[in-house]
Backbone as CSV, one residue per row, in Angstrom:
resi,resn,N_x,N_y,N_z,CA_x,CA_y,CA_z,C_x,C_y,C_z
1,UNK,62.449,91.782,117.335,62.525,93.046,116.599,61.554,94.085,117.161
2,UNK,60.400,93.555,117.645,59.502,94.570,117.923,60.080,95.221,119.614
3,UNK,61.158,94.810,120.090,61.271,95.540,121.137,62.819,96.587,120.817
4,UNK,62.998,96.170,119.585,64.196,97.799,118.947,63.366,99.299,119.217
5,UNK,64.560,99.646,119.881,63.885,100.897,120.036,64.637,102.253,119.229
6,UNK,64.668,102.593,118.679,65.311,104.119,117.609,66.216,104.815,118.536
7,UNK,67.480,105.285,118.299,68.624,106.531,118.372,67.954,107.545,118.112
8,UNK,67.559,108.460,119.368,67.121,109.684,119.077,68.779,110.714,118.965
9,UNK,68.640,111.885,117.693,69.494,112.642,118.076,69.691,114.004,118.624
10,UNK,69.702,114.328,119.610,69.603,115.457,120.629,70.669,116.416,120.225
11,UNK,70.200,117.891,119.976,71.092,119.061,120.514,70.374,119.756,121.231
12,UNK,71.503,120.222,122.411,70.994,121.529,122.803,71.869,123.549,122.367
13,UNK,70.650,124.335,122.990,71.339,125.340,122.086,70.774,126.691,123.076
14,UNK,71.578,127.668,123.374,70.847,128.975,123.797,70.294,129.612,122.791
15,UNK,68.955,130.499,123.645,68.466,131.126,122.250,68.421,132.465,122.735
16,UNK,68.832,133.747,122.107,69.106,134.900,122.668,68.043,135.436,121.046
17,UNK,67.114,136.458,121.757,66.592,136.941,120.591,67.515,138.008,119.328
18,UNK,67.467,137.622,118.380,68.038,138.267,117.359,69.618,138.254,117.758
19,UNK,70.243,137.784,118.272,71.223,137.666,118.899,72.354,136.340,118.268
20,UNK,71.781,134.955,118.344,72.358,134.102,118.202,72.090,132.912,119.194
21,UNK,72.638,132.003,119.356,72.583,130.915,120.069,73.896,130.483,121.085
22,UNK,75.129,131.216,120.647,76.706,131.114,121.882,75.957,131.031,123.122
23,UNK,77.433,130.827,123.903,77.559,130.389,125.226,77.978,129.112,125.678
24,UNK,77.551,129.061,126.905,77.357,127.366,126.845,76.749,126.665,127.805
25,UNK,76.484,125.487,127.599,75.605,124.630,128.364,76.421,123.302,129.028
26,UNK,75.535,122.664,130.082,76.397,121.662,130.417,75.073,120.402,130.131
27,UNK,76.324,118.708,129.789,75.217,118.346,129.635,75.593,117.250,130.162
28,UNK,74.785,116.440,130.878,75.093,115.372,131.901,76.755,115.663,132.538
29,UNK,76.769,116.862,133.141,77.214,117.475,133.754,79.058,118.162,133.315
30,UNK,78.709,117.716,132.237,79.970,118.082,131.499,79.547,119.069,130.601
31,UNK,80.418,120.472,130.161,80.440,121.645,129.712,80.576,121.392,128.277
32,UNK,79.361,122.020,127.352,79.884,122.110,126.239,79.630,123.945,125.312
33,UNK,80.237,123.977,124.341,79.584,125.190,123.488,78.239,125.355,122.646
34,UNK,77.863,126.057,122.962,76.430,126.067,122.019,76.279,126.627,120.721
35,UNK,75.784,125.965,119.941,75.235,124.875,119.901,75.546,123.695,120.235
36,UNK,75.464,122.110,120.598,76.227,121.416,120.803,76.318,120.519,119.962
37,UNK,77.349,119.943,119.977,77.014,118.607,118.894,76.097,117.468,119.201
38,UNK,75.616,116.701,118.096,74.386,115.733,118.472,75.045,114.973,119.529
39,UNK,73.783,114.269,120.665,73.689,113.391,121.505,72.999,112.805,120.979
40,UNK,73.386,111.178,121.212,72.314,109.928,120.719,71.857,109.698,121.891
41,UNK,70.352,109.912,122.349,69.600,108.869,123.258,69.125,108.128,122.692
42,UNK,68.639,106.948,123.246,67.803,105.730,122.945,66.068,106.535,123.639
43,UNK,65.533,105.816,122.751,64.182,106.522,122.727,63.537,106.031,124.027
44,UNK,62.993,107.010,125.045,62.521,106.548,126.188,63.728,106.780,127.337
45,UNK,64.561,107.089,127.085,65.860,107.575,127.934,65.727,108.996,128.521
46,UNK,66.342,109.354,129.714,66.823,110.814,129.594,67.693,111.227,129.357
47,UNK,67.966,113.029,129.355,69.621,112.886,129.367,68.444,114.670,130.014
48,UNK,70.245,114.868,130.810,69.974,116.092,131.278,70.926,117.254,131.006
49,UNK,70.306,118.488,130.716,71.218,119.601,130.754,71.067,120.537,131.705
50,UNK,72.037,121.727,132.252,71.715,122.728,132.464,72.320,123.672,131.977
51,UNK,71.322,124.804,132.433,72.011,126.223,131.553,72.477,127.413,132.278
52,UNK,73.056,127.947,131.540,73.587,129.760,132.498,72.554,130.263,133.001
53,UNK,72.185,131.080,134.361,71.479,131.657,134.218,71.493,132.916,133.992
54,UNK,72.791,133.979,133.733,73.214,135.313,133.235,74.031,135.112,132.018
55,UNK,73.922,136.102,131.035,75.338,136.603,129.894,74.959,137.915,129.813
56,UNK,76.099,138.170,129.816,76.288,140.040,129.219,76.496,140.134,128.077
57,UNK,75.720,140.450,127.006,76.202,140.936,125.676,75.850,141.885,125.093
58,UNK,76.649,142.674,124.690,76.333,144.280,124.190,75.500,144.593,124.743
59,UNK,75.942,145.247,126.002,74.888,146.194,126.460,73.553,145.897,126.905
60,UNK,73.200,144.398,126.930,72.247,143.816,127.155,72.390,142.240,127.923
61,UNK,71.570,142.614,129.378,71.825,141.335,130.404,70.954,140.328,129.886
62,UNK,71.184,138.952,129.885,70.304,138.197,129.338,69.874,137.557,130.288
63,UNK,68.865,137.207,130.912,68.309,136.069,131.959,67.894,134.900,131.438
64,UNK,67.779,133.726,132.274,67.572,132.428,131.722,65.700,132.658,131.971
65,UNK,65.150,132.385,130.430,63.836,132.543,130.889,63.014,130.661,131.429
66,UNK,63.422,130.097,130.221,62.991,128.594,130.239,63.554,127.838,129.105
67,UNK,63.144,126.453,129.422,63.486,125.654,128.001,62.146,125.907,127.202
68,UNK,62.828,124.969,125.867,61.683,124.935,125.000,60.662,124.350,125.057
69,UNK,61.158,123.508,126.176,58.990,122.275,126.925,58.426,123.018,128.314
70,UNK,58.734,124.517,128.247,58.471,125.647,129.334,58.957,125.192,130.729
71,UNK,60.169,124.421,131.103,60.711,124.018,131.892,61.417,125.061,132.448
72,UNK,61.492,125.714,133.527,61.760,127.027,134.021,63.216,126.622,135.094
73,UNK,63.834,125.478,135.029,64.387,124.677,136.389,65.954,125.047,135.169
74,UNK,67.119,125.589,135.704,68.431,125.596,134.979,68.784,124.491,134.541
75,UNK,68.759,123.363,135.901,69.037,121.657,135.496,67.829,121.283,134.785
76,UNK,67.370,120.446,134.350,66.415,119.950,133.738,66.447,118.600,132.875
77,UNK,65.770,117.406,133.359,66.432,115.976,132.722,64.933,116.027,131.686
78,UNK,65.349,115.395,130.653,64.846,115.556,129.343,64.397,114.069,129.308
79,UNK,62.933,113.863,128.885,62.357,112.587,128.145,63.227,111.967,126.899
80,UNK,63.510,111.710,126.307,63.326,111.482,124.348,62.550,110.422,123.795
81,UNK,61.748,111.152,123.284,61.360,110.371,122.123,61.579,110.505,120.844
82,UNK,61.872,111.563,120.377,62.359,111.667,118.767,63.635,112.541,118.540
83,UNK,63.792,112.705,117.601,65.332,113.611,117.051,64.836,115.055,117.426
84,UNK,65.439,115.749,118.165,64.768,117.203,118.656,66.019,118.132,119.095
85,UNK,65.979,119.589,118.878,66.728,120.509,119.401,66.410,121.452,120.505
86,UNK,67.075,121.290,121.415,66.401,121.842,122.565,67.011,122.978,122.981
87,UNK,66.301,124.234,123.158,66.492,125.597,123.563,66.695,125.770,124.995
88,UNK,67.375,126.327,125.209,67.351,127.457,126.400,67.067,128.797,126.450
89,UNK,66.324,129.559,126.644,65.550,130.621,126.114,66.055,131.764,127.066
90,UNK,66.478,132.762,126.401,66.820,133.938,127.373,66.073,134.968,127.381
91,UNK,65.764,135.879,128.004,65.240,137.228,127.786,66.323,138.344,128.501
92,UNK,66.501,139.555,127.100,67.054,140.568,127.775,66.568,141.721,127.459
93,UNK,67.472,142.356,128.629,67.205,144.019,129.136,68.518,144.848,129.217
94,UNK,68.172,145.901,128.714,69.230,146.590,128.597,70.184,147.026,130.525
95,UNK,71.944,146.902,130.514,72.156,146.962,131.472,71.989,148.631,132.184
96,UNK,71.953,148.120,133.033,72.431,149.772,133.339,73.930,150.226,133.808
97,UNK,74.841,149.398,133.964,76.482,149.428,134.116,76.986,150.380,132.464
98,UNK,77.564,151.405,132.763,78.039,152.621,131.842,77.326,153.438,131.444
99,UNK,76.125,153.829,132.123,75.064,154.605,132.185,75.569,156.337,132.599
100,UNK,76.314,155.748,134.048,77.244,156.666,134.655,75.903,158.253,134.749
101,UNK,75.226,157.827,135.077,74.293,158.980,135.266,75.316,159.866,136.473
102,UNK,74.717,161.163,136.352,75.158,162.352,136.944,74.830,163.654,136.795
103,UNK,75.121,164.412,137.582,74.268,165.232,137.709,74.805,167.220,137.158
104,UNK,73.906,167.985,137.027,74.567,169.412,136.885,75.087,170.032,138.159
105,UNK,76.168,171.092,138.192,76.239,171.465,139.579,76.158,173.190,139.738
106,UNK,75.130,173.798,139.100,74.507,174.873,139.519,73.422,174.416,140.460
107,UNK,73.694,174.994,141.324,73.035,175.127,142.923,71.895,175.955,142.132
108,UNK,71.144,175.468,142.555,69.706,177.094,142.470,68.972,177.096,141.186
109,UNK,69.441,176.163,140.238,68.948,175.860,139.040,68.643,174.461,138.878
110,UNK,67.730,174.454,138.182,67.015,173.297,137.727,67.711,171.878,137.796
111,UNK,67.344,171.422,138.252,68.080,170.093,138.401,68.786,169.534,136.622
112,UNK,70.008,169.224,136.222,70.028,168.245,135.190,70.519,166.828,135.310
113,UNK,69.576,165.928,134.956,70.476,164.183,134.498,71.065,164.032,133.216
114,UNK,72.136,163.674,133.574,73.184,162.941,132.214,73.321,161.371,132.099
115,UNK,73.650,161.204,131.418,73.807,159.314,131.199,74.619,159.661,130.268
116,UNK,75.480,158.017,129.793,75.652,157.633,128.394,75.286,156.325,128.427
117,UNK,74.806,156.989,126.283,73.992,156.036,126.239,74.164,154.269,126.426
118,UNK,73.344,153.530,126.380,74.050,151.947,126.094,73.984,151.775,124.677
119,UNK,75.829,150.835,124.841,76.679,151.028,123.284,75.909,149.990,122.479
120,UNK,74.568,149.673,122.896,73.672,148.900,121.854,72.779,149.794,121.158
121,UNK,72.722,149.722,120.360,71.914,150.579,118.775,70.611,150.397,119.271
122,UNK,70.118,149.313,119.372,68.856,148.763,119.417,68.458,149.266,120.925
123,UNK,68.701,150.066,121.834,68.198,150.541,122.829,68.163,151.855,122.535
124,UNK,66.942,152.219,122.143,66.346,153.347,121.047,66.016,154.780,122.122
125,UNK,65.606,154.388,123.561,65.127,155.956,124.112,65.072,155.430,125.706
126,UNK,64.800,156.447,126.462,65.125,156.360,127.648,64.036,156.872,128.513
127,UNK,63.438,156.038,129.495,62.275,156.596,130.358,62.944,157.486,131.816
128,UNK,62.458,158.795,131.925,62.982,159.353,133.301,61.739,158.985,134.097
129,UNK,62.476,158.901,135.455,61.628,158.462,136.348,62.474,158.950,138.009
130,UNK,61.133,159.338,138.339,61.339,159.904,139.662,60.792,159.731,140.941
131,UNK,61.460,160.023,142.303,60.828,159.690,143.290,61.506,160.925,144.469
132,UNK,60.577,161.467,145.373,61.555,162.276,145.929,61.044,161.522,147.763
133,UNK,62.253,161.758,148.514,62.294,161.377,150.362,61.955,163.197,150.780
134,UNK,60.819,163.494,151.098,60.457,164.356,151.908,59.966,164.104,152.960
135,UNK,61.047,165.016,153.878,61.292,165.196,155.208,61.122,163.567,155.560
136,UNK,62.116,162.764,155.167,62.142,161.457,155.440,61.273,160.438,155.303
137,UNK,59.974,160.655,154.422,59.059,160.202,153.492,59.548,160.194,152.196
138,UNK,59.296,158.454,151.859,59.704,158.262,150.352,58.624,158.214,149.555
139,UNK,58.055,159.277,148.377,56.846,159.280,148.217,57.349,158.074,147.013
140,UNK,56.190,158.262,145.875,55.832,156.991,144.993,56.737,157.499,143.619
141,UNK,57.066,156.511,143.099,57.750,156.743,141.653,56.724,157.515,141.054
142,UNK,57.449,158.082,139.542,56.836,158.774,138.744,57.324,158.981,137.438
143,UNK,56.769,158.339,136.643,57.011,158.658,134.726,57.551,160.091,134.891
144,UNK,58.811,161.164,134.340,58.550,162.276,134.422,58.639,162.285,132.900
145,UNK,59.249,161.586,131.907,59.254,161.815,130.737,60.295,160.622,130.018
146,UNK,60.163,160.797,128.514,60.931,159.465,127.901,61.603,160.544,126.727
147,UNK,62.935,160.467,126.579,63.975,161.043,125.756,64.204,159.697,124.504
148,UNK,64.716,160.477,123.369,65.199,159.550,122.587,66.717,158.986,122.557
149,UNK,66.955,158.314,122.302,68.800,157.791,122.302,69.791,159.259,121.272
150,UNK,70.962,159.185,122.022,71.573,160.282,121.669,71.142,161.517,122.029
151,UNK,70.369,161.562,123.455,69.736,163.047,123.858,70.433,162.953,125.052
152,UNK,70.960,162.100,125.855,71.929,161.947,126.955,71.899,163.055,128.035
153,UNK,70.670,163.613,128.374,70.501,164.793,129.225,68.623,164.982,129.290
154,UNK,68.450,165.292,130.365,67.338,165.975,130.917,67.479,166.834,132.172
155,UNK,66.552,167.925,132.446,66.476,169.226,132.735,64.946,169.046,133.922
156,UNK,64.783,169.039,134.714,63.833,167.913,135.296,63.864,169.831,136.096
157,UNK,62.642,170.858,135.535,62.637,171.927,136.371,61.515,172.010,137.503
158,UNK,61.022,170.784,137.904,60.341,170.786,138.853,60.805,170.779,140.608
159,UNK,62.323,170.616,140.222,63.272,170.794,141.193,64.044,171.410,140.494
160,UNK,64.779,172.289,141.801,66.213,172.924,141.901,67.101,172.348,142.515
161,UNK,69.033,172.250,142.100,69.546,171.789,142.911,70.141,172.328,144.240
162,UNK,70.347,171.803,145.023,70.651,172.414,146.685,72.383,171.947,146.937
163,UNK,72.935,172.441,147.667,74.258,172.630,148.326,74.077,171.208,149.141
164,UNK,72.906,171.325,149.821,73.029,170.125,150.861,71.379,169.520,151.232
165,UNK,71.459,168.879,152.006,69.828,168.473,152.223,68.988,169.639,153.051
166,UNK,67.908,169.790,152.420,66.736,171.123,153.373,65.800,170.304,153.654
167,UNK,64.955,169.678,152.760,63.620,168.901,153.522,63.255,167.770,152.092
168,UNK,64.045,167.608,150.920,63.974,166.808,150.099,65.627,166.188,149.195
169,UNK,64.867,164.683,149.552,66.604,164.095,148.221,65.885,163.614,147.403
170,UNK,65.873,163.868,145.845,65.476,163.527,144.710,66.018,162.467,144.755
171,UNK,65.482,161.352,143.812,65.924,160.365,143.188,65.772,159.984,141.575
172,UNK,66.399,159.381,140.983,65.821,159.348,139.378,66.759,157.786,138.520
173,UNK,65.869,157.725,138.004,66.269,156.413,137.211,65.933,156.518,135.937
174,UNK,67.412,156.520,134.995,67.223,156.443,133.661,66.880,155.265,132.922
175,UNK,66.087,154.768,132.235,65.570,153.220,132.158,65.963,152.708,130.326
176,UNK,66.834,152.336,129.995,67.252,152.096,128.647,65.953,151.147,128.202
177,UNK,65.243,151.342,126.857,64.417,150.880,126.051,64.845,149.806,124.996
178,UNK,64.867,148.378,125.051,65.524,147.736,124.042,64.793,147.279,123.400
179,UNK,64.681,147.584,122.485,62.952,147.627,121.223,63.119,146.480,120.612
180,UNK,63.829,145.808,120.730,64.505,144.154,120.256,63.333,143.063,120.643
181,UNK,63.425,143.765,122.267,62.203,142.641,122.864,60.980,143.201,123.860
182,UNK,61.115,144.600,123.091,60.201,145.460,124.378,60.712,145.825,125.811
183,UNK,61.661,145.575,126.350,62.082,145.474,127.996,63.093,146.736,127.774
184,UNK,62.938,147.408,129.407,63.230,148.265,129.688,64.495,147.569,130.799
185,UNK,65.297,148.636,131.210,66.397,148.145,132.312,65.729,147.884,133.618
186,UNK,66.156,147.048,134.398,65.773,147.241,135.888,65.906,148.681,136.478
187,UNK,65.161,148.851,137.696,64.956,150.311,138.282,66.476,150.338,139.042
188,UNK,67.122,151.812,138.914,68.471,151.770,139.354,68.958,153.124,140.257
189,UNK,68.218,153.610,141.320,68.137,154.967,141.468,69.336,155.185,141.286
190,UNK,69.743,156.859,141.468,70.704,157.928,142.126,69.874,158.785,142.875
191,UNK,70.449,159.706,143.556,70.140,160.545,144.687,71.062,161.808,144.306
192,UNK,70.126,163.019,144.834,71.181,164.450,144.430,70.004,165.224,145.620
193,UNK,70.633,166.178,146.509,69.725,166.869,147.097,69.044,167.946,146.071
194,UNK,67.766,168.205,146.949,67.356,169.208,146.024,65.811,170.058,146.559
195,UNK,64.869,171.094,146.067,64.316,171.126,146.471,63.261,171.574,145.649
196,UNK,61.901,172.144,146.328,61.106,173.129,145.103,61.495,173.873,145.378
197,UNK,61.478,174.691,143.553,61.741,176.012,143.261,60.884,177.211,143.640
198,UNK,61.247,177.860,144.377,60.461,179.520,144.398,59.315,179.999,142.888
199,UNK,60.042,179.250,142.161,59.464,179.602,140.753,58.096,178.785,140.512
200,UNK,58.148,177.810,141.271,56.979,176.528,141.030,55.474,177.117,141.028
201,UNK,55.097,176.721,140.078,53.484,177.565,139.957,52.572,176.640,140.953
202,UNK,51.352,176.719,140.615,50.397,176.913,141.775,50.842,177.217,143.327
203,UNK,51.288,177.746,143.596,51.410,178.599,144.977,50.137,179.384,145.197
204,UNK,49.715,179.070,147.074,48.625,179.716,147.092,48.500,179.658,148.579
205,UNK,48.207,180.490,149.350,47.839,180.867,150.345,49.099,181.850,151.477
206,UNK,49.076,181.932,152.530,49.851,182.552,152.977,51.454,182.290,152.848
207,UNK,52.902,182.517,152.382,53.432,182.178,152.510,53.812,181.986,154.150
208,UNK,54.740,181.096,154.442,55.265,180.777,155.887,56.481,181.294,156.329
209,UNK,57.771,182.024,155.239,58.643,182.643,154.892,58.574,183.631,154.459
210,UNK,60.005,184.325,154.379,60.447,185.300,153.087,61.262,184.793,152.254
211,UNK,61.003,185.028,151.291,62.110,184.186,150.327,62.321,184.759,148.905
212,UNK,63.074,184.602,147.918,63.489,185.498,147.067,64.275,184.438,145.944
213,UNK,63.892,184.746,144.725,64.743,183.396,143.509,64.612,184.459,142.235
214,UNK,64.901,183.761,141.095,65.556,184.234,140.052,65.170,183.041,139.045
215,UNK,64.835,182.850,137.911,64.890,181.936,136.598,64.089,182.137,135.294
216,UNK,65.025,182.311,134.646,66.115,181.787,134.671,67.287,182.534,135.018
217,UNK,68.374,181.925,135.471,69.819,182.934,135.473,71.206,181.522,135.474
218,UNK,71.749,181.975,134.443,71.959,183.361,133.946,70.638,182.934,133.223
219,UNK,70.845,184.598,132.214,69.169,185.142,131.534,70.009,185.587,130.288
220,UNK,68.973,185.582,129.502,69.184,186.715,128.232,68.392,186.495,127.755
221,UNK,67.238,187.727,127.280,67.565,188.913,127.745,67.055,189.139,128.966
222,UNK,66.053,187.961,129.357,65.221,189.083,130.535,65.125,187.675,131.637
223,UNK,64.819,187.770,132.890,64.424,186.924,133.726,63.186,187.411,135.014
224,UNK,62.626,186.089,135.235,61.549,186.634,136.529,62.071,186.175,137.357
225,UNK,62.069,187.738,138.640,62.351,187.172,140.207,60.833,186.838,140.569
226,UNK,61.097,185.774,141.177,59.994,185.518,142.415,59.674,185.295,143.467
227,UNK,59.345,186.443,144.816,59.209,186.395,145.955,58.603,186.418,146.934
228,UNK,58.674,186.169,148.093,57.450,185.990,148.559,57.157,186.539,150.334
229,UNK,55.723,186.836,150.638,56.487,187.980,151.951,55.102,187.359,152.708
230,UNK,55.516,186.631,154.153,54.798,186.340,155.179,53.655,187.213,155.823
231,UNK,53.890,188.648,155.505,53.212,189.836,155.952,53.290,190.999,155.683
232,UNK,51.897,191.322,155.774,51.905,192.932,155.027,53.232,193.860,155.776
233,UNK,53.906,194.500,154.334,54.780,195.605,154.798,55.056,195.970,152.947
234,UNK,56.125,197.296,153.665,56.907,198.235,152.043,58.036,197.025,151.844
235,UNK,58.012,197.190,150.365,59.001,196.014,149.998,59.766,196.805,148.906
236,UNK,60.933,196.777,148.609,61.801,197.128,147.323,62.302,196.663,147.004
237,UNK,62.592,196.377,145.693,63.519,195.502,144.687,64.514,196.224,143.875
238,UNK,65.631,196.164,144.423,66.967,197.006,143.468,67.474,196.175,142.594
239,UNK,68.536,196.340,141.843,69.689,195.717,141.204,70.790,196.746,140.818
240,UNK,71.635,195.893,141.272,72.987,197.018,141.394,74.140,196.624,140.985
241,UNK,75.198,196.884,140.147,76.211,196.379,139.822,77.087,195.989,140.654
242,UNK,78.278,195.390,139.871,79.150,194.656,141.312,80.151,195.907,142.062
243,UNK,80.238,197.186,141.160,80.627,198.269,141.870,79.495,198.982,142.913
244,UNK,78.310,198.350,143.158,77.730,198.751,144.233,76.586,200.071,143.725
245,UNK,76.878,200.051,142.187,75.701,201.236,142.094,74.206,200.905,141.667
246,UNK,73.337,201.456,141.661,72.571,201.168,141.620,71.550,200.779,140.046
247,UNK,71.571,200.203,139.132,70.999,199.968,137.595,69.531,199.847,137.724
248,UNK,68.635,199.733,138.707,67.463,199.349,138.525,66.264,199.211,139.733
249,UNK,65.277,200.218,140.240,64.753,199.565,140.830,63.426,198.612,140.343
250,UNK,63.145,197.989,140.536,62.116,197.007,140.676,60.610,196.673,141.110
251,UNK,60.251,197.035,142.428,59.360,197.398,143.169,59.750,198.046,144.289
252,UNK,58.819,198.680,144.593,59.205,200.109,145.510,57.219,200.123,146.239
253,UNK,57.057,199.646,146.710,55.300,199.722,147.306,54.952,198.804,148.354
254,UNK,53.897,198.841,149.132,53.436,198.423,150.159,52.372,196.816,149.807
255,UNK,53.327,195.383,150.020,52.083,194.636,149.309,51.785,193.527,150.493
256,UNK,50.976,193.044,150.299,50.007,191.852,151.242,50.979,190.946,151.189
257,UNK,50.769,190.250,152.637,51.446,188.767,152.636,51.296,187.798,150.793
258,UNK,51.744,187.288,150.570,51.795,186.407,149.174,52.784,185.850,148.541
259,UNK,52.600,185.750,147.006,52.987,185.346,146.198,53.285,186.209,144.843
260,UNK,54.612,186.902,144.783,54.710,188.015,143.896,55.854,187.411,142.797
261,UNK,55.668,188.122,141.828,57.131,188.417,140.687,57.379,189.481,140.110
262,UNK,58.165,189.625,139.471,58.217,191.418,138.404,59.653,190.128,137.211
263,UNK,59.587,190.876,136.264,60.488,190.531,135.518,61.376,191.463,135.399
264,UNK,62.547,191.346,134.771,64.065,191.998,134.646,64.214,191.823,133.165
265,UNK,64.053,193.107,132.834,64.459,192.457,131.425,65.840,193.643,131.171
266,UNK,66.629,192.664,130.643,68.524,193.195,130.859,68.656,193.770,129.459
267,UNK,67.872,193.672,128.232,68.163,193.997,127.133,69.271,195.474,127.133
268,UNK,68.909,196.102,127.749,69.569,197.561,128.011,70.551,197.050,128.945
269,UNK,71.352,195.691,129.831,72.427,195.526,130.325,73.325,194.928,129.766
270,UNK,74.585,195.534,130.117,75.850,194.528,129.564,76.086,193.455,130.462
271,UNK,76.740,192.607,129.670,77.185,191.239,130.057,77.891,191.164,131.429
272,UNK,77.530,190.372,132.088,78.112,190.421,134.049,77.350,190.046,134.911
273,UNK,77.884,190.118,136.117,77.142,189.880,137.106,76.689,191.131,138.110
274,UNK,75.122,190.819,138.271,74.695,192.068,138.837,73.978,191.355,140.631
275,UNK,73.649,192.086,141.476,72.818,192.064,142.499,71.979,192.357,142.882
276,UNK,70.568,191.421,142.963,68.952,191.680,143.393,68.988,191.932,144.769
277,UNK,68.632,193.120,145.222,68.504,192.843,146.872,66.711,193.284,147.290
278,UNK,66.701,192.570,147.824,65.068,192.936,148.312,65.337,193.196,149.859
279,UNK,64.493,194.259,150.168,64.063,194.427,151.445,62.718,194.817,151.762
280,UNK,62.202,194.162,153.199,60.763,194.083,153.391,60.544,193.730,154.495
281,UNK,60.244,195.014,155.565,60.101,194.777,156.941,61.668,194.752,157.523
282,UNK,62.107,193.830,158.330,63.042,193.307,158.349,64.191,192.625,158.048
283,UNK,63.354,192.217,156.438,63.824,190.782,155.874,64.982,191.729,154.542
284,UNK,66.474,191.652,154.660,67.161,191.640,153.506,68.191,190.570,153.063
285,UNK,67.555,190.159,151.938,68.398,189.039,150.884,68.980,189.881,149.622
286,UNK,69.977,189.193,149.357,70.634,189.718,148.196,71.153,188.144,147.362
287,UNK,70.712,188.166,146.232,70.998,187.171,144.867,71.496,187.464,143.655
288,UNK,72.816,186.751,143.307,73.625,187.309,141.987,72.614,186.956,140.986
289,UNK,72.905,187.591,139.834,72.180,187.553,138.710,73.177,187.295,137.675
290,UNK,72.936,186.521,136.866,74.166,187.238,135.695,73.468,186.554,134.073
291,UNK,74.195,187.981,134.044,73.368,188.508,132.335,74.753,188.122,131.213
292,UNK,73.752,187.311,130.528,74.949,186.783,129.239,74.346,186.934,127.697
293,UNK,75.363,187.596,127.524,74.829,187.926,125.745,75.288,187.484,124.910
């Protein structure tokens, strides 16, 4: 009698936080559903299972983290000594598949990201994050900001968007928040060309160009041009309707190489599109404007 040894009874089970326990497991190499029904070992026996190491559920990838005796191995052969239920432990993160990020397509204005959201409730807000390739240098990521769920847009005006590549391609990754278990999505760029804005503050020293911008536009009521002139000369700033007459000059004077603006304020214009033309030295640009009321 003293060498009887006890029927241990074994289940195994996935454990998905707040989630449930489905799926399934295999166990001495045959497939079952999880939870499973009891296994009898004899005490001092093994028996082995393994587990999935992916599920997709709502909106949330699950990874195989470990068992419940911190066994990190998918296969894994099991001691027994007593009646016990044994976990497979997942951790998840929100996916990023239907995110469908994308982008605005005004050229010359502020960059925008779109997403939709993930169709899980419990992924509450969204981290933006950025990185830009100048002149074929990929500089370092960057927090630019965290939106709440159902805001499905950001306005990122530290860039403008571009027609094509000049000397920078933005990148950005929308990162779903699943407050379930703390975890954020894996990093997932996109790419949109783009560049700095004329408008970008701290500017300082000689410019290296001439160059000429507008923002906001459209405007209402008023917007700042901001331009900029390699070398002393007379500079003027018109605006003229699309019949070619003239509504406004602007600056009309002699200024130092720099960093200039004047504002436009349209309150006194009707609704349309008008034309900034600057000239200075040599240099004439002309930029639509358009005024919306």
């Amino acid at each position: 009698m003293a060498d009887l040894k006890k029927v241990c009874n074994v289940t195994f089970e996935n454990n998905f936080t707040s989630v449930g326990n489905g799926g399934t497991i295999k166990v001495n190499g045959v497939q079952y559903s999880s939870p499973t029904s009891q296994f009898q070992v004899v005490e001092g026996n093994t028996i082995t299972a393994e587990a999935e190491y992916y599920y997709h559920i709502n909106g949330i990838n699950y990874t195989f983290l470990n068992w419940s005796d911190g066994s990190t191995s998918l296969s894994h052969a099991f001691s027994i000594s007593q009646h016990e239920a044994i976990k497979a432990n997942y951790r998840g993160k929100p996916t990023n598949n239907g995110e469908y990020i994308h982008f605005g397509t005004q050229v010359g204005q502020p960059i925008v990201i779109y997403w939709t959201d993930n169709p899980n409730a419990n992924v509450t807000q969204y981290q933006i994050w950025r990185k830009v390739k100048h002149n074929g240098v990929m500089g370092s990521e960057q927090l630019i900001a965290t939106v709440s769920r159902g805001t499905g847009q950001y306005t990122d005006r530290d860039y403008v968007l571009t027609s094509g590549y000049t000397d920078d391609i933005i990148y950005y990754d929308v990162r779903g928040y699943y407050s379930v278990e703390g975890t954020y999505s894996d990093p997932d760029y996109v790419s949109v060309y783009g560049a700095e804005p004329l408008y970008k503050s701290g500017l300082s020293g000689k410019p290296a160009e001439y160059s000429i911008g507008a923002y906001p536009n459209p405007f209402n009521p008023a917007t700042t041009i901001k331009y900029q002139l390699p070398e002393r000369g007379h500079v003027t700033i018109k605006l003229y309707d699309v019949t070619g007459k003239e509504v406004k000059e602007l600056v009309n004077e002699i200024r130092d190489s720099g960093y200039y603006e004047v504002e436009l304020n349209g309150k006194d214009l009707s609704s349309g599109v008008y034309i900034c033309t600057i000239k200075a030295n040599k240099y004439n640009k002309s930029i639509k404007l358009m005024m919306v009321k």
